[in-house]
FIKOLZA-1660 file (N, C-alpha, C; in steps of 0.1 Angstrom, whole numbers, plus 5000, padded with zeros to 4 digits):
% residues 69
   i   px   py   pz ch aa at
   1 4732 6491 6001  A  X  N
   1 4723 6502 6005  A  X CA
   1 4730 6509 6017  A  X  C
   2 4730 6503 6029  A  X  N
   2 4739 6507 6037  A  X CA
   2 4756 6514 6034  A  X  C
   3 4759 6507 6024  A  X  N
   3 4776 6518 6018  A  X CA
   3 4772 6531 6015  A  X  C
   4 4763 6532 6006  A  X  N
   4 4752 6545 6000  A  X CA
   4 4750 6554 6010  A  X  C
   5 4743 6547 6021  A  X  N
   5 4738 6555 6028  A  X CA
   5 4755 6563 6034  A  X  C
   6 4763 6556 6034  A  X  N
   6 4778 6559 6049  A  X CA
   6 4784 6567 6040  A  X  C
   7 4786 6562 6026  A  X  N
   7 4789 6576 6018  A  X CA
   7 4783 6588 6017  A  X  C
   8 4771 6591 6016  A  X  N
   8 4763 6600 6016  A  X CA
   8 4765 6608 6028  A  X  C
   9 4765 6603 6041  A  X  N
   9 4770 6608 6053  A  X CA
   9 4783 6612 6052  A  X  C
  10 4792 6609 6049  A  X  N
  10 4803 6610 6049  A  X CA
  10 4808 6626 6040  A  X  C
  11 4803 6625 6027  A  X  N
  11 4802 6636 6017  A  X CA
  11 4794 6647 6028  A  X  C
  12 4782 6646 6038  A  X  N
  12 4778 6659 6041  A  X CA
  12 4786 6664 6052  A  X  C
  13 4792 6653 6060  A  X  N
  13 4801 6657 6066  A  X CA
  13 4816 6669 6063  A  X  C
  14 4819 6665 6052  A  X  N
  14 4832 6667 6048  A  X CA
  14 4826 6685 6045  A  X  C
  15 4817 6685 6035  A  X  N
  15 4811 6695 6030  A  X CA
  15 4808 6706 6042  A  X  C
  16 4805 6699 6053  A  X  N
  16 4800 6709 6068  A  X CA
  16 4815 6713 6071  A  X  C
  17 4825 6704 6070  A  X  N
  17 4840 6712 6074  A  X CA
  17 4843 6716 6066  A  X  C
  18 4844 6718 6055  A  X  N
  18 4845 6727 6046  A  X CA
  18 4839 6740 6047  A  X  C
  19 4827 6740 6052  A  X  N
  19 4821 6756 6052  A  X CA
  19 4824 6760 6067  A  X  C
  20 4827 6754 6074  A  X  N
  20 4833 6761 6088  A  X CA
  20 4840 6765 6082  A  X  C
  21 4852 6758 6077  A  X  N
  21 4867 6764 6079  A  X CA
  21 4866 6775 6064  A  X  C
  22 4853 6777 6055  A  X  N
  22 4852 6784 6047  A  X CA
  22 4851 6802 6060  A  X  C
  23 4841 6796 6065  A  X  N
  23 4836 6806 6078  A  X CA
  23 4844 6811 6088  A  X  C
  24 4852 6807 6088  A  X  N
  24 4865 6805 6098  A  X CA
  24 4873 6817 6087  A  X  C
  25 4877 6813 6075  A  X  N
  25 4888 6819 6070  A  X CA
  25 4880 6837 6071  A  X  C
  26 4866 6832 6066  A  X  N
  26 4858 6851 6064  A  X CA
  26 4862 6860 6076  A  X  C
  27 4854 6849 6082  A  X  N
  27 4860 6858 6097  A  X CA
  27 4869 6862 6106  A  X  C
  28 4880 6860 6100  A  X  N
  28 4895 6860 6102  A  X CA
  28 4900 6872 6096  A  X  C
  29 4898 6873 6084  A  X  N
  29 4898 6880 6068  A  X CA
  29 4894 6893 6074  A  X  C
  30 4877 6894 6079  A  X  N
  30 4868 6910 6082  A  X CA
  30 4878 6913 6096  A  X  C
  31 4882 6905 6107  A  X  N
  31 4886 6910 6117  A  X CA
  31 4901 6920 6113  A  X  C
  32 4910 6910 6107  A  X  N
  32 4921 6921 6101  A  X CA
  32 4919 6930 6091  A  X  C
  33 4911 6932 6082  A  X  N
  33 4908 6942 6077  A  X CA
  33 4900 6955 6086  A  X  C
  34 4892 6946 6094  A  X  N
  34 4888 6961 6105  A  X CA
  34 4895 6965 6112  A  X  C
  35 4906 6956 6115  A  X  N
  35 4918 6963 6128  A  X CA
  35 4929 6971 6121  A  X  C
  36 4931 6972 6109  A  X  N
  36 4939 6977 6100  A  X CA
  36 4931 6991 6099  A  X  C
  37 4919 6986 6094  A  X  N
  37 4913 7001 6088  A  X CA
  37 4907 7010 6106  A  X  C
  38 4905 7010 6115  A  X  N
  38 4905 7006 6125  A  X CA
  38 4921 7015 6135  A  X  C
  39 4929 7009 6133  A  X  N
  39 4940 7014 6138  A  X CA
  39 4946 7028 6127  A  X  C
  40 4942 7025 6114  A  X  N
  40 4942 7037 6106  A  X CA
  40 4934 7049 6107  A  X  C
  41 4925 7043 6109  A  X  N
  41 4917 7061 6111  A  X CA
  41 4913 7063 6129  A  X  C
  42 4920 7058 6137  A  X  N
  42 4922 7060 6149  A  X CA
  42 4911 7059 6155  A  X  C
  43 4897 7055 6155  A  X  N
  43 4886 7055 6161  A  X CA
  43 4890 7048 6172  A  X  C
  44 4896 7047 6183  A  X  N
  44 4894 7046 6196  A  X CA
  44 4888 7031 6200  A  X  C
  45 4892 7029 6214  A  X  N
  45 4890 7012 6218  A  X CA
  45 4879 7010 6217  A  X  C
  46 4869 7018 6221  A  X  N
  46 4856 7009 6224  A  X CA
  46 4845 7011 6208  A  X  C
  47 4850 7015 6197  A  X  N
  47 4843 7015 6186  A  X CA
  47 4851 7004 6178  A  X  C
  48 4863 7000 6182  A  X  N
  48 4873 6989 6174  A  X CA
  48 4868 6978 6186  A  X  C
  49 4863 6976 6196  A  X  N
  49 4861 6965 6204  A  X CA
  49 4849 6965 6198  A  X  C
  50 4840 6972 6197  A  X  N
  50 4826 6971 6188  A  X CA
  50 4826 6963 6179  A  X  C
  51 4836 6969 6166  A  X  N
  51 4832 6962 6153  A  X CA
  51 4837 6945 6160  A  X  C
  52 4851 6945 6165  A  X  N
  52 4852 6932 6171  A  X CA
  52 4839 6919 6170  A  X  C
  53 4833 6928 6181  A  X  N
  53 4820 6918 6185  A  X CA
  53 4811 6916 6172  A  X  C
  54 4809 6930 6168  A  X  N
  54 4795 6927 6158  A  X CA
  54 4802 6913 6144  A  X  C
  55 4815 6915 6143  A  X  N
  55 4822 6907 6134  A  X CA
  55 4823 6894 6139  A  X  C
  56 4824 6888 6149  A  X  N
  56 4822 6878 6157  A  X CA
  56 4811 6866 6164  A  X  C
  57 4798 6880 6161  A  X  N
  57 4786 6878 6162  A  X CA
  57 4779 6870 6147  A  X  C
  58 4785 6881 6141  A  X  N
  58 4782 6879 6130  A  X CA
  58 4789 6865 6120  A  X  C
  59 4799 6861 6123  A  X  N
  59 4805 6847 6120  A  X CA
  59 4794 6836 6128  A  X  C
  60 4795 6837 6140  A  X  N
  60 4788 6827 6149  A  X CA
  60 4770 6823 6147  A  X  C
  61 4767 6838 6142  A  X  N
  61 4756 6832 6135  A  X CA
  61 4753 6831 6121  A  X  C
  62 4765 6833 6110  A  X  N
  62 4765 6826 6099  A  X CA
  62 4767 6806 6101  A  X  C
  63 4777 6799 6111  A  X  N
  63 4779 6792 6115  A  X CA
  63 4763 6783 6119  A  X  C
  64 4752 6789 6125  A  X  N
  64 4742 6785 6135  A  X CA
  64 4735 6784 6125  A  X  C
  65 4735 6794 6114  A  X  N
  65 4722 6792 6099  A  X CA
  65 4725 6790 6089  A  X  C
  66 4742 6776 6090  A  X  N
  66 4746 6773 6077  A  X CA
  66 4735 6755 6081  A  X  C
  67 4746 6750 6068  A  X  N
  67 4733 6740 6066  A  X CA
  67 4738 6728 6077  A  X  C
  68 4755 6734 6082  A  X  N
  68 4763 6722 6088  A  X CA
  68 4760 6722 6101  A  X  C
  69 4761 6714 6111  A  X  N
  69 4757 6714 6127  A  X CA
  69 4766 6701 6134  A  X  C
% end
């Protein structure tokens, strides 16, 4: 009963680092696509420090309302 149980832990574990580093990769992914698209159409620092944050924000609370903790 107890192995059952340490497996089962173990599986939600693995599955919670898995969707970080799933989370990790998105948000990695949107930041260089915005700095590309971003340094291409010249919008200026403080609308590319913008999307920065909102993209940032926006990982951190995909992270806070996934199922992993």
């Amino acid at each position: 009963m107890a192995c059952a149980m340490i497996s089962s832990e173990r599986a939600v574990m693995e599955h919670g680092r898995f969707l970080i580093k799933k989370l990790d990769a998105i948000g990695w992914g949107l930041f260089f696509i915005w700095k590309g698209a971003a340094l291409i159409a010249d919008v200026g620092w403080g609308v590319g420090l913008l999307g920065v944050g909102i993209i940032t924000l926006g990982a951190q609370a995909a992270r806070k309302t996934s199922a992993c903790r």
